[in-house]
N, C-alpha and C positions, 0 to 999 in steps of 0.2 A: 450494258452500254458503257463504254471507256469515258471517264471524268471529262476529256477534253471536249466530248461534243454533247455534252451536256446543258441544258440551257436552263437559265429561271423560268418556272415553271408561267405560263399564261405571258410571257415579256414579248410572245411574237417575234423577237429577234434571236436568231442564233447567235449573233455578236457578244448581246451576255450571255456570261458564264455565272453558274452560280456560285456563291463566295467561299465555297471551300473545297472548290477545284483548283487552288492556285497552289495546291501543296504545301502550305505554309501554313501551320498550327500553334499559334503564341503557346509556350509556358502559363503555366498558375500565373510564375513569379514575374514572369513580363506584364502579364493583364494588372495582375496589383500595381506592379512601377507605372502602368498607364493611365491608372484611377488614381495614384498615390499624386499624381503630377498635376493630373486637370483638378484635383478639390486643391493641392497647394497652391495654383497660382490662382483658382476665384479665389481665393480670401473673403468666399461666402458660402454660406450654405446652398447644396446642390443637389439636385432628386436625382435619381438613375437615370431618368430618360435627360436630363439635360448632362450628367455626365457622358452616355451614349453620342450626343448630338456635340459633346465639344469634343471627344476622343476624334470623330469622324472627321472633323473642321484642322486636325494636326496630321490627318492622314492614317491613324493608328484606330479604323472603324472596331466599334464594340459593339454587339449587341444588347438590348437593354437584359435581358435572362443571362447574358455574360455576367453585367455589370451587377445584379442582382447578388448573386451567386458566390462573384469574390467581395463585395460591401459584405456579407451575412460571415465571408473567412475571417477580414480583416476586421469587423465587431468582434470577433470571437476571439482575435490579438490582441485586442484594444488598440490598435493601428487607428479605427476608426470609430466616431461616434455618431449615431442616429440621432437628431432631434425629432422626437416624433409627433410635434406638434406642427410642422414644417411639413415633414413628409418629406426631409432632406438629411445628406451626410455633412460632417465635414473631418476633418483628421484632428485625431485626440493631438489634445497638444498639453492639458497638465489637468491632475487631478482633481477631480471637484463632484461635491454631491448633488447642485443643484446648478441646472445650464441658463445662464439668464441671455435674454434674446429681444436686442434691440426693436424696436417697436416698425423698424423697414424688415428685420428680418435678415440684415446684410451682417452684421454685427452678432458673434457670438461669446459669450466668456462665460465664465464659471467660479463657481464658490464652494469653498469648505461646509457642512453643513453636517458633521456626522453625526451631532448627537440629536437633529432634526431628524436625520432618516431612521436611527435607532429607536427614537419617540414614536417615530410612524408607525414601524413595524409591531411594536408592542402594544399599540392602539389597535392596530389589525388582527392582531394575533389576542388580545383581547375580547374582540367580537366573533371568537372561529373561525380567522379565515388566515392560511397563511399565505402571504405574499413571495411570489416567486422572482420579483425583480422590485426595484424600488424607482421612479421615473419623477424628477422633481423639476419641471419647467416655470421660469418665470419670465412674462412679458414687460415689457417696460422701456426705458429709456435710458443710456447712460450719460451721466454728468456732460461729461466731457460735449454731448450730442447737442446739448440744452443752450 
């Protein structure tokens, strides 16, 4: 069947078409500048599907397994960082061992901590187990908030 007369599947309309009949396949490196821009300007932390849901709202629609996919590339750059207490991204912005996270959850910053997580790992590795990543989240409030 020729792409053009194609329809989403169950839509009852032939008017749509489904979304990758329009011949036009984003790049990796456009899907990153497209996530790289919706988590720069929340200046919050953001889950996939509300990246998905704001990419859509600029006209640049993602899928949330797009969005999935390049977040898992962009960790693997350190481009981006998971808070995984959140179950949200946001873009690494300076080193730090332990992610502290305002108590709305809007607010994120971070601290030096390495000879904390070198103490972990040897407490772990200690009891027989060896740790394959190190995750040091702290809730709370910042000064400045109070």
């Amino acid at each position: 069947m020729p792409a053009a007369n194609r329809t989403v599947r169950g839509s009852g309309s032939s008017s749509l078409r489904h979304p990758c009949d329009s011949g036009l396949r984003r790049s990796r490196e456009e899907i990153e500048l497209i996530i790289l821009d919706v988590l720069a300007r929340a200046n919050a932390p953001m889950s996939a599907y509300d990246i998905a849901a704001r990419s859509a709202k600029t006209g640049k629609k993602l899928f949330p397994a797009q969005v999935y996919r390049t977040l898992a590339r962009l960790i693997e750059q350190d481009r981006v960082s998971r808070i995984e207490s959140l179950s949200a991204f946001v873009i690494k912005q300076e080193a730090g061992d332990i992610c502290l996270i305002d108590g709305s959850g809007h607010l994120v910053g971070s601290a030096p901590a390495p000879d904390l997580v070198d103490r972990l790992v040897q407490l772990a590795e200690a009891s027989g187990f060896k740790p394959c990543r190190t995750i040091l989240e702290v809730h709370g409030e910042f000064e400045a908030r109070r």
